[in-house]
NUVOTI-192693 format. One line per field, with one value per residue (C-alpha): x, z, y; residue in three letters. Coordinates in nm, 2 decimals. Layout:
residues N
east X,...
up Z,...
north Y,...
keti ALA,...
//
This chain:
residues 153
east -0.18,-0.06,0.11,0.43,0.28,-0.07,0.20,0.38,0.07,-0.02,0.27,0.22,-0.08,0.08,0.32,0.10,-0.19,0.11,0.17,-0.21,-0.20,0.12,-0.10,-0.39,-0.24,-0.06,0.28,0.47,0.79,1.04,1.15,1.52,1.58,1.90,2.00,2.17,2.57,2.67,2.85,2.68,2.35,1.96,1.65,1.46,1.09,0.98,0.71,0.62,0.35,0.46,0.58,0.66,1.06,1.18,1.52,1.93,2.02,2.40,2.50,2.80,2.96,3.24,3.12,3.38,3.32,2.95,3.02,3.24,3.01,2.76,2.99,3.02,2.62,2.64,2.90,2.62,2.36,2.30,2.27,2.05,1.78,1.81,1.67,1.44,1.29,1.30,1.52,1.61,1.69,2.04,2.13,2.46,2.32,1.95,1.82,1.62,1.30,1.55,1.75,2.06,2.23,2.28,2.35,2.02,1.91,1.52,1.20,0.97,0.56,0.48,0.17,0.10,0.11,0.14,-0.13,-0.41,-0.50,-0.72,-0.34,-0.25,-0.39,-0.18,0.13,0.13,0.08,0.37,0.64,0.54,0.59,0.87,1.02,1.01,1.17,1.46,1.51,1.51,1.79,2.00,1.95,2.10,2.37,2.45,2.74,2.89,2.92,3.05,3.35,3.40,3.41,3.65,3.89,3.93,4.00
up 14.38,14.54,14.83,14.82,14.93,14.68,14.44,14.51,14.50,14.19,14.06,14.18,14.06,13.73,13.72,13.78,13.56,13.23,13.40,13.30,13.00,12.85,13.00,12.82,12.49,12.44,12.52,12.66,12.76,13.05,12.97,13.01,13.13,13.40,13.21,12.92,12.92,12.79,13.11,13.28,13.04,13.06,12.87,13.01,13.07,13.21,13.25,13.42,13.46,13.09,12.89,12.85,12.74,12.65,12.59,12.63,12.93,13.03,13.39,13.55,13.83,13.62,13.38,13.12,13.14,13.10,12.78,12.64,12.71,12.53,12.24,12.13,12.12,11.92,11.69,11.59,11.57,11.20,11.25,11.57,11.38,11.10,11.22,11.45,11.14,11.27,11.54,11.85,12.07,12.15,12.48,12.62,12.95,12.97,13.35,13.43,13.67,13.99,13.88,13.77,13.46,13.25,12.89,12.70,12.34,12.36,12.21,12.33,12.38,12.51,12.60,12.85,13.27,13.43,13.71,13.47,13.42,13.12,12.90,13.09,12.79,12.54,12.72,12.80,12.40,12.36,12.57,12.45,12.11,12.17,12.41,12.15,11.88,12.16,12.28,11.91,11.83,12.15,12.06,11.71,11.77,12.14,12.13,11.90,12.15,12.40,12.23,12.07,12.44,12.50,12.21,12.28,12.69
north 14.83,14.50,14.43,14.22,13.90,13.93,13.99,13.67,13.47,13.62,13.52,13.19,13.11,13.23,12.98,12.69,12.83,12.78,12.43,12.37,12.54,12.33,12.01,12.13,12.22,11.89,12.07,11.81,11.92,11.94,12.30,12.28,12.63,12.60,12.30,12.33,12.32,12.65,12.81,13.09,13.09,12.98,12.97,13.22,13.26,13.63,13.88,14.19,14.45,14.59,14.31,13.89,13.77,13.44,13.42,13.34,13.47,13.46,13.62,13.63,13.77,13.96,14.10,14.05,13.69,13.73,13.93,13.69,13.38,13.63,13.72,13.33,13.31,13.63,13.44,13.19,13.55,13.43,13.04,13.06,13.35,13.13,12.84,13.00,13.19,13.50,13.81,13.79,14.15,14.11,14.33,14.32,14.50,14.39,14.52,14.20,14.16,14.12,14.44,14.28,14.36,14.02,13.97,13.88,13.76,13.73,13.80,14.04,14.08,14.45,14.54,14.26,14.26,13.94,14.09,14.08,13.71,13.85,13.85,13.51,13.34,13.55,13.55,13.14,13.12,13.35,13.12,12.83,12.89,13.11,12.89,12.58,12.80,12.86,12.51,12.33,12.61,12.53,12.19,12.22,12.46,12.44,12.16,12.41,12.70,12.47,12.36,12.68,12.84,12.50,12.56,12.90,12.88
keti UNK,UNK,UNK,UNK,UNK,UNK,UNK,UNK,UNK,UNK,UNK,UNK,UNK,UNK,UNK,UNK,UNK,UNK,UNK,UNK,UNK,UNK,UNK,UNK,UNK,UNK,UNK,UNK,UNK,UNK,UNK,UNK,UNK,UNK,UNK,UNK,UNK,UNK,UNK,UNK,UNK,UNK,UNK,UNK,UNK,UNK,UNK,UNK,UNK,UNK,UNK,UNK,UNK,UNK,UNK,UNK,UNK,UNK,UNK,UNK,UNK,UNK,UNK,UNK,UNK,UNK,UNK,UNK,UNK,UNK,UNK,UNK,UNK,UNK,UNK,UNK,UNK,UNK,UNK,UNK,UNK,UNK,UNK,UNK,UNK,UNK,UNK,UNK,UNK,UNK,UNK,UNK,UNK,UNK,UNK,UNK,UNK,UNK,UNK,UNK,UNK,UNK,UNK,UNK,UNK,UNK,UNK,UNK,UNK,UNK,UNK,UNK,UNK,UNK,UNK,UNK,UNK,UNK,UNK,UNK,UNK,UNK,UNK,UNK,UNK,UNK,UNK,UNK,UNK,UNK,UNK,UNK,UNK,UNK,UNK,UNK,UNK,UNK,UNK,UNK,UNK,UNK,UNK,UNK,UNK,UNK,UNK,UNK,UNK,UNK,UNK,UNK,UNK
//
């Protein structure tokens, strides 16, 4: 078991371990994450003691709007898997790391716990490749949402 603040530098030196491993694998991107200009969403990396996520994360504070801005992403469902090559989990009420219930479309890798640095190596590989798949989608059908969440306001 860890304390709070052997945890936090765990999860530290997590963080800056994928830093080296996107150096060292020739992955050179900015990760947009908080930047992209769907309202309320986020690319989304994340992992815990039972599992890794990367995702579409939409959150906010009333929750009808958050399942609205979620609804128009799950308009494009079939677009978005389709150029991705493959399914996304779509949760409407996903409990995230921070205990907060946001609206999530994501893939999944059980199995793994950010605490062991021996599944490091497997869960960097996993956003990475996951977290390409996501961006190159947003980047194709993104301006789409947007005005479709324009037109219809």
């Amino acid at each position: 078991m860890y304390t709070k603040e052997e945890e936090k530098d765990i999860k530290r030196e997590f963080w800056e371990e994928f830093r080296r491993y996107c150096k060292q694998n020739k992955i050179r991107r900015r990760w947009l994450l908080n930047h992209i200009s769907v309202s309320s969403s986020q690319l989304k990396f994340d992992a815990n003691r039972e599992k890794a996520v990367v995702g579409i994360q939409v959150d906010h504070k009333k929750i009808s709007k958050k399942h609205l801005i979620f609804s128009y992403w799950e308009a494009y469902k079939v677009i978005i898997e389709d150029s991705m090559g493959e399914s996304l989990i779509w949760d409407k009420e996903y409990l995230s790391n921070d205990n907060r219930f946001v609206s999530f479309a994501y893939f999944k890798l059980d199995g793994v716990n950010f605490l062991n640095k021996n599944d490091w190596e497997k869960i960097f590989k996993f956003f990475a490749e996951k977290m390409i798949k996501i961006e190159d989608m947003y980047y194709e059908v993104g301006d789409s949402i947007v005005e479709s969440i324009k037109n219809k306001s």
